[in-house]
ChimeraX commands (.cxc) that place a marker at each C-alpha (Angstrom):
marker #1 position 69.30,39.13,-114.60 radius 0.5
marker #1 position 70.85,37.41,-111.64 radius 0.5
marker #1 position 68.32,36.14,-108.86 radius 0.5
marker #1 position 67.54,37.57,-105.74 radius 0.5
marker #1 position 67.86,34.83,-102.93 radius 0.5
marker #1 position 67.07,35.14,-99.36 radius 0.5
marker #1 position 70.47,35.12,-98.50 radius 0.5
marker #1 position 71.77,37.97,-100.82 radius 0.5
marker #1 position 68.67,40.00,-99.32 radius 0.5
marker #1 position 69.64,39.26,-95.76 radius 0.5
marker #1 position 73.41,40.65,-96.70 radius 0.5
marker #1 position 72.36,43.55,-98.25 radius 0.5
marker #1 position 69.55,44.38,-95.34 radius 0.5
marker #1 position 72.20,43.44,-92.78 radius 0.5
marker #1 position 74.96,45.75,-94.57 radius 0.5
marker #1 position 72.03,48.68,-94.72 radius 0.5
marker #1 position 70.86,48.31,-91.33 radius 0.5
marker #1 position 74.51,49.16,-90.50 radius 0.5
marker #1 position 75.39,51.77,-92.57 radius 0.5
marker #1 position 71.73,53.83,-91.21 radius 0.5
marker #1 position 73.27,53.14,-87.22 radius 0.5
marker #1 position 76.45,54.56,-88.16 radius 0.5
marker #1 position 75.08,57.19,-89.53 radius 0.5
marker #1 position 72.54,57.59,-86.84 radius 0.5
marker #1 position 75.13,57.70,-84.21 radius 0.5
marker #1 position 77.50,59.96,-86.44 radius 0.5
marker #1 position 80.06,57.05,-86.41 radius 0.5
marker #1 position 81.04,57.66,-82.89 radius 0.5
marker #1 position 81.61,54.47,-80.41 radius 0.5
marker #1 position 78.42,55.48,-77.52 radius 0.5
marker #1 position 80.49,53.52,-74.81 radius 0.5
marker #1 position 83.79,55.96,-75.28 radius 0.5
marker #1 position 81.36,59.07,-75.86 radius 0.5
marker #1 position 79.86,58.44,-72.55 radius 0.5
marker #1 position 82.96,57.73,-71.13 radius 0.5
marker #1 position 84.11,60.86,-72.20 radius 0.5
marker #1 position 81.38,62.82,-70.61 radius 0.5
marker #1 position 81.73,60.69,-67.28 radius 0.5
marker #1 position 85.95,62.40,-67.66 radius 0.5
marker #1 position 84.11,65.88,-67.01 radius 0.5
marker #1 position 84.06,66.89,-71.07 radius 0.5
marker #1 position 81.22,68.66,-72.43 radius 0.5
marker #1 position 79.75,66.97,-74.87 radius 0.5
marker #1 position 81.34,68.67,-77.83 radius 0.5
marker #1 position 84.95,67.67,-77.02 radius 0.5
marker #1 position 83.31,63.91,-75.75 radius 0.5
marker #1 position 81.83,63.28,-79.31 radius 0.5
marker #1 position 84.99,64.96,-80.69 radius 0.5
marker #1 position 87.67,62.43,-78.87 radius 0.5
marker #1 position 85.37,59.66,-79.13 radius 0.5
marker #1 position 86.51,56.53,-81.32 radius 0.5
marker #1 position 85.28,57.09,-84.90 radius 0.5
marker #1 position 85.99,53.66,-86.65 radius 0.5
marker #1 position 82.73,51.98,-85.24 radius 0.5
marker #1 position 80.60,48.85,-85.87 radius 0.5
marker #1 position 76.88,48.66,-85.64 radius 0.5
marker #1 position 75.84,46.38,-82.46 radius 0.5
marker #1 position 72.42,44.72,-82.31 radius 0.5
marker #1 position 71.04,45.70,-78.84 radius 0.5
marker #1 position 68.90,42.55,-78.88 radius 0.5
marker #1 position 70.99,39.48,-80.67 radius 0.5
marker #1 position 70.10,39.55,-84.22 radius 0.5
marker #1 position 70.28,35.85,-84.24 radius 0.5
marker #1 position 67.38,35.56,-81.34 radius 0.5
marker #1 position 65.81,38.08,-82.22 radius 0.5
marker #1 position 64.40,38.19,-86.33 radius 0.5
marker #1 position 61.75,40.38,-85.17 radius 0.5
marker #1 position 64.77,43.36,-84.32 radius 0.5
marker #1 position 67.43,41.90,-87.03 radius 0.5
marker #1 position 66.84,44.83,-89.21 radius 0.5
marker #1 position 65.34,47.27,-86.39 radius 0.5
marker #1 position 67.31,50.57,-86.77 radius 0.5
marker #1 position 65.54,51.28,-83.49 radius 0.5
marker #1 position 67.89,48.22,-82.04 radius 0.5
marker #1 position 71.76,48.70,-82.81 radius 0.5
marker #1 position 74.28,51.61,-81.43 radius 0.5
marker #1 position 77.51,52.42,-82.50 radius 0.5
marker #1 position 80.84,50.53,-80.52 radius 0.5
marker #1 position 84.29,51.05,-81.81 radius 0.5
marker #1 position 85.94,47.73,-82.08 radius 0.5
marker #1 position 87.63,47.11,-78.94 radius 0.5
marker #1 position 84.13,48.18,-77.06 radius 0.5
marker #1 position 82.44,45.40,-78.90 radius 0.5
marker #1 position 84.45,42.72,-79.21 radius 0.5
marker #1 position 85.98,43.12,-75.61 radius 0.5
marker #1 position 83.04,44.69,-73.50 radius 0.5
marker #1 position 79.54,44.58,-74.83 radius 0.5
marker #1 position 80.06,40.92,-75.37 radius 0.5
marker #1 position 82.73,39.81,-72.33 radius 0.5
marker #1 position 81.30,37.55,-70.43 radius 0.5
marker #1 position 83.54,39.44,-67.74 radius 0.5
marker #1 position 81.24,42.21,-67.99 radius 0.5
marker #1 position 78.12,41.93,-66.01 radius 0.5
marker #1 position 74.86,41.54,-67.65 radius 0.5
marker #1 position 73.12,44.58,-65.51 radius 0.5
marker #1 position 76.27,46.68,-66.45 radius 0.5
marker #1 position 75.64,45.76,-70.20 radius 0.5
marker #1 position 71.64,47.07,-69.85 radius 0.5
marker #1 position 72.01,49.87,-67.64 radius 0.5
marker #1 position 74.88,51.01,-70.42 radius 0.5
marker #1 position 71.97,50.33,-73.37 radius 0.5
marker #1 position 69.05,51.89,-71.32 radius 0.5
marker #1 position 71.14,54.93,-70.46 radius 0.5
marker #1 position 72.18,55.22,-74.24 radius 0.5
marker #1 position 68.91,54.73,-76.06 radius 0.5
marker #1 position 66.63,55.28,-72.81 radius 0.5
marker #1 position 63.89,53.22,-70.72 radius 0.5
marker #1 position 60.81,53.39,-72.91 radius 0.5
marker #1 position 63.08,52.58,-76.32 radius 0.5
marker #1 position 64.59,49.24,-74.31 radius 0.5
marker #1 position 61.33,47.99,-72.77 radius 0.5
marker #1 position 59.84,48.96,-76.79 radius 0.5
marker #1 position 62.60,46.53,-78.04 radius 0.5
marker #1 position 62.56,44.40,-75.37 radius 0.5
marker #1 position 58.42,43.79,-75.93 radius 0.5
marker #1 position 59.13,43.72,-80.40 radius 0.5
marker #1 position 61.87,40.64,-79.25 radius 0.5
marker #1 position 59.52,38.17,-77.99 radius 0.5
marker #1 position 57.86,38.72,-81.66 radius 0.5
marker #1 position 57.91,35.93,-83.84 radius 0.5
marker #1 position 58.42,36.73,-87.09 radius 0.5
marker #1 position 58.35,34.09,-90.55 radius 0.5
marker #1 position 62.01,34.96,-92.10 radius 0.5
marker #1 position 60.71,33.73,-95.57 radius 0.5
marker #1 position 61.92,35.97,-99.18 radius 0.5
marker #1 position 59.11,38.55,-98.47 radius 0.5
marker #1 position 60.12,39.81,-94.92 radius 0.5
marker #1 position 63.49,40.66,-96.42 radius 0.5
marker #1 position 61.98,42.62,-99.60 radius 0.5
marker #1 position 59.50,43.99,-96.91 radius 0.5
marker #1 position 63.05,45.26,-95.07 radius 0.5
marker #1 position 64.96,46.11,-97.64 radius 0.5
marker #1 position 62.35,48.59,-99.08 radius 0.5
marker #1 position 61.79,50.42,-95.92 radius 0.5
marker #1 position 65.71,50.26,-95.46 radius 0.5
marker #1 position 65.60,52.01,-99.06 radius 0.5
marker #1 position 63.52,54.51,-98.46 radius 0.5
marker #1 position 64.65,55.54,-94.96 radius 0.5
marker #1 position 68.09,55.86,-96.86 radius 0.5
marker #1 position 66.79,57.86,-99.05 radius 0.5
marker #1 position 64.83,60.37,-96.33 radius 0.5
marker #1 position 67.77,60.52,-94.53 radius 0.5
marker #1 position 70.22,61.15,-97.66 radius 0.5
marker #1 position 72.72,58.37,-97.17 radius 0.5
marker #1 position 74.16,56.87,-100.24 radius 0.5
marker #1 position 73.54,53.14,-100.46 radius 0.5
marker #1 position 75.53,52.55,-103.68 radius 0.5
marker #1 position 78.18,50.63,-102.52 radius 0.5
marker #1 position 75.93,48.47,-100.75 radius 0.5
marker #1 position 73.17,48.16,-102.84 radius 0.5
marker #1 position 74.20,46.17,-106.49 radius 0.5
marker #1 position 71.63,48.44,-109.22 radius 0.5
marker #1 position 69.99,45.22,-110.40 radius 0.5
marker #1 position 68.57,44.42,-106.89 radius 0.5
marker #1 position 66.97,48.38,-106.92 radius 0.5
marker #1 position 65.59,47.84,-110.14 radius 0.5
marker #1 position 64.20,44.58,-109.44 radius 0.5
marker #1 position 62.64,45.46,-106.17 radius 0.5
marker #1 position 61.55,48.95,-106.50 radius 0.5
marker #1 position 61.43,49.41,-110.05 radius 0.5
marker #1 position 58.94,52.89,-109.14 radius 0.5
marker #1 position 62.23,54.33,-108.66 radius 0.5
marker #1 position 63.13,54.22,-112.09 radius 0.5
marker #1 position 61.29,55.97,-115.18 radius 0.5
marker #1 position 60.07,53.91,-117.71 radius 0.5
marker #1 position 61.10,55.10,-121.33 radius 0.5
marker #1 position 57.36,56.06,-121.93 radius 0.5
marker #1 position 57.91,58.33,-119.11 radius 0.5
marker #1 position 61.26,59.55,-120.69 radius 0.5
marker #1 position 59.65,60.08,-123.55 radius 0.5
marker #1 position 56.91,62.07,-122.38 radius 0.5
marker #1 position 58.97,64.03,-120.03 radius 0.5
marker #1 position 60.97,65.15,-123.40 radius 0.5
marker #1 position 57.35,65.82,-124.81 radius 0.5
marker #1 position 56.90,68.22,-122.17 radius 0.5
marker #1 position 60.39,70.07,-122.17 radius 0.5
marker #1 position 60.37,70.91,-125.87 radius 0.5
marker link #1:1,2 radius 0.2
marker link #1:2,3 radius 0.2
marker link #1:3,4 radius 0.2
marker link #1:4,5 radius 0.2
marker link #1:5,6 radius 0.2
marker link #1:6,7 radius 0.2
marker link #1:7,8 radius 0.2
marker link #1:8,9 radius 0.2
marker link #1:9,10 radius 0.2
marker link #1:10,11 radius 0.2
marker link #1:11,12 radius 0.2
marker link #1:12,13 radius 0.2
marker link #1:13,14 radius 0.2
marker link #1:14,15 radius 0.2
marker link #1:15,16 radius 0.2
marker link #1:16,17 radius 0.2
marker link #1:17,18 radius 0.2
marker link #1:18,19 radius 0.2
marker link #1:19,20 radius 0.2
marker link #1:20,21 radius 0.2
marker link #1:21,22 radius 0.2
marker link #1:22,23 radius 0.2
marker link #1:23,24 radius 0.2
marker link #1:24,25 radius 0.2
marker link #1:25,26 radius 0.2
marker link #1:26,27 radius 0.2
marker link #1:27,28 radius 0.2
marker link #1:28,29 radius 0.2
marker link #1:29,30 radius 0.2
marker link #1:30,31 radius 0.2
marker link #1:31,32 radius 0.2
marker link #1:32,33 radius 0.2
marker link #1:33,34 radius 0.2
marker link #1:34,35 radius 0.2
marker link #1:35,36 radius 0.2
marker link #1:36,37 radius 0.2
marker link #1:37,38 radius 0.2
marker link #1:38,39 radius 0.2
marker link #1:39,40 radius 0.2
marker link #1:40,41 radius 0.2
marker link #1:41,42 radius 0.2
marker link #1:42,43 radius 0.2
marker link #1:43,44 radius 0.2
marker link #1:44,45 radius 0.2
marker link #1:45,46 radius 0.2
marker link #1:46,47 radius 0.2
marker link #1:47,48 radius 0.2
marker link #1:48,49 radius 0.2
marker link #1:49,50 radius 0.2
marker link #1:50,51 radius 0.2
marker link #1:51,52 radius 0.2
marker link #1:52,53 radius 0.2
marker link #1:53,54 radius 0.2
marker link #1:54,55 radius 0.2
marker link #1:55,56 radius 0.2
marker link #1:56,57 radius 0.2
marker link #1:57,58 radius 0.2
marker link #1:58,59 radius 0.2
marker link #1:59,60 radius 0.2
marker link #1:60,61 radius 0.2
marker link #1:61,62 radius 0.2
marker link #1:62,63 radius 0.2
marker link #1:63,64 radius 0.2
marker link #1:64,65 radius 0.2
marker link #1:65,66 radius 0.2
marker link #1:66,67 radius 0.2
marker link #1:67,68 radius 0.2
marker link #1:68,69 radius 0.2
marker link #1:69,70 radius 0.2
marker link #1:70,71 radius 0.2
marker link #1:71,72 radius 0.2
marker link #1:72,73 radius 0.2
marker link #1:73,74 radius 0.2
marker link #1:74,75 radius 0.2
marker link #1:75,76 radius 0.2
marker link #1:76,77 radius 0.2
marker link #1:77,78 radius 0.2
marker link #1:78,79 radius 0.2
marker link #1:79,80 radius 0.2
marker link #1:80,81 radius 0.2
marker link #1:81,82 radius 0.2
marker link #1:82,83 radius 0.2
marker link #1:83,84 radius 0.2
marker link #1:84,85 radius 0.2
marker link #1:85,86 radius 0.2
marker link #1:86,87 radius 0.2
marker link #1:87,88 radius 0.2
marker link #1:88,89 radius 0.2
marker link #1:89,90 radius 0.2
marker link #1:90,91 radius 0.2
marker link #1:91,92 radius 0.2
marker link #1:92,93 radius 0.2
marker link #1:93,94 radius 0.2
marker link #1:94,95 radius 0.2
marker link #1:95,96 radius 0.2
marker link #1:96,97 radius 0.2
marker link #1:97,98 radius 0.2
marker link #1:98,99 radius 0.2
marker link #1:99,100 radius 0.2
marker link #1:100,101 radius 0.2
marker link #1:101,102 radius 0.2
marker link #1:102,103 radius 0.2
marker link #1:103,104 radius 0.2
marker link #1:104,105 radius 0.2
marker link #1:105,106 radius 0.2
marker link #1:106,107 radius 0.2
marker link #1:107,108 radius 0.2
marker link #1:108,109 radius 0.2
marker link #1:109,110 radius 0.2
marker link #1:110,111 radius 0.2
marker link #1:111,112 radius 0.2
marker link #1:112,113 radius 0.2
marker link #1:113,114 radius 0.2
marker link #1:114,115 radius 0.2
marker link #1:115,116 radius 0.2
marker link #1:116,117 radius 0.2
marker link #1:117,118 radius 0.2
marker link #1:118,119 radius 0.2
marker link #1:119,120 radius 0.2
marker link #1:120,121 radius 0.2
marker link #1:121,122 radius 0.2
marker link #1:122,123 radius 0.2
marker link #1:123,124 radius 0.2
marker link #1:124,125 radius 0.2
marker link #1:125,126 radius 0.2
marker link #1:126,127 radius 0.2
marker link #1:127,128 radius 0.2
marker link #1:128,129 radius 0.2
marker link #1:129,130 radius 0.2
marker link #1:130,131 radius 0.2
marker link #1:131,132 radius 0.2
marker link #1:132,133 radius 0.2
marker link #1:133,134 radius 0.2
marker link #1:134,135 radius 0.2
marker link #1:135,136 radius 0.2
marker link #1:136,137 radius 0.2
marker link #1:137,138 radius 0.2
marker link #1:138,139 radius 0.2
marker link #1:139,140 radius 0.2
marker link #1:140,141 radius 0.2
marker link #1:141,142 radius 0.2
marker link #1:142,143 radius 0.2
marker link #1:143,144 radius 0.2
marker link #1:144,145 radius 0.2
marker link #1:145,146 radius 0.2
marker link #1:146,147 radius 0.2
marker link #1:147,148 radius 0.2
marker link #1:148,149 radius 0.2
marker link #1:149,150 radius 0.2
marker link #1:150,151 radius 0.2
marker link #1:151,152 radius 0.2
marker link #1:152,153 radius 0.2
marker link #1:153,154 radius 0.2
marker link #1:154,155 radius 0.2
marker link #1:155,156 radius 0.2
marker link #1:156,157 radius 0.2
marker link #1:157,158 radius 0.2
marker link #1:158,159 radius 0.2
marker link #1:159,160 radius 0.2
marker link #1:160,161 radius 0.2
marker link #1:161,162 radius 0.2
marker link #1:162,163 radius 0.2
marker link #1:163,164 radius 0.2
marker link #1:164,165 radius 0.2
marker link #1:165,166 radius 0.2
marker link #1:166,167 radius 0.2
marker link #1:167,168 radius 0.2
marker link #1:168,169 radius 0.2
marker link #1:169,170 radius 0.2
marker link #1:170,171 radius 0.2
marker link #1:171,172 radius 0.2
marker link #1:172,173 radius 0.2
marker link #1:173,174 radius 0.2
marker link #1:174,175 radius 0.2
marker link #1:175,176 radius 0.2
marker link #1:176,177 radius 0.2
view
């Protein structure tokens, strides 16, 4: 069995964490959906001709922020041009930047991040098994298929409830017959 390091967890958490925004957002770039409704579209036809190849952005920098890294609450959806060459321009003003966040997620979810940011959090193995299982299982509310960024031996390892034992097997075929 191959070992499960802090920095395999923090890919895989980091590669969750995105998948759930996309899917949260319905891969659709916020910035070019709003954009879209400011054109005079309903919302329909906005969502419809918004940009569908999207990243996941950390509202609060992942980097400064350990306490929001893995935060579903803190990322939206930006197609690439939006987040390479507007969230994070330094052409763009910073009030621009938060009054685009705050109208996307509202007031009370910013100042909630904003408060969870000045957190300090201890980034040792166990905060990312603590993430990645509550990653897992919001995947698995939710329905979104984590296989191709989840390797098999890391589920077994790390949530090995998920998985019958062959004395369940066996009396499961007990049971049946």
């Amino acid at each position: 069995m191959r070992e499960i390091t802090k920095s395999r967890l923090r890919e895989i958490n980091y590669k969750l964490w995105s998948l759930i925004v996309r899917n949260r957002y319905e891969s659709v770039c916020a910035k070019c959906y709003l954009d879209n409704l400011k054109k005079g579209m309903g919302p329909g036809e906005a969502k419809k001709k918004a940009t569908k190849h999207v990243d996941a952005h950390h509202i609060f920098e992942k980097g400064m922020n350990h306490s929001l890294m893995f935060d579903i609450d803190n990322g939206i959806c930006l197609c690439f041009y939006h987040h390479k060459y507007w969230i994070h321009s330094i052409a763009i003003p910073e009030k621009e930047r938060e009054d685009f966040i705050i109208k996307v997620i509202g007031p009370d979810k910013y100042e909630e991040l904003w408060w969870k940011s000045k957190q300090i959090v201890k980034t040792d193995i166990e905060f990312y098994i603590e993430n990645f299982k509550r990653l897992m299982n919001y995947c698995v509310d939710e329905n979104i298929g984590t296989s191709k960024v989840v390797p098999q031996y890391i589920v077994k390892e790390l949530l090995p409830e998920w998985f019958p034992t062959k004395e369940m097997l066996k009396d499961y075929k007990e049971v049946k017959e």
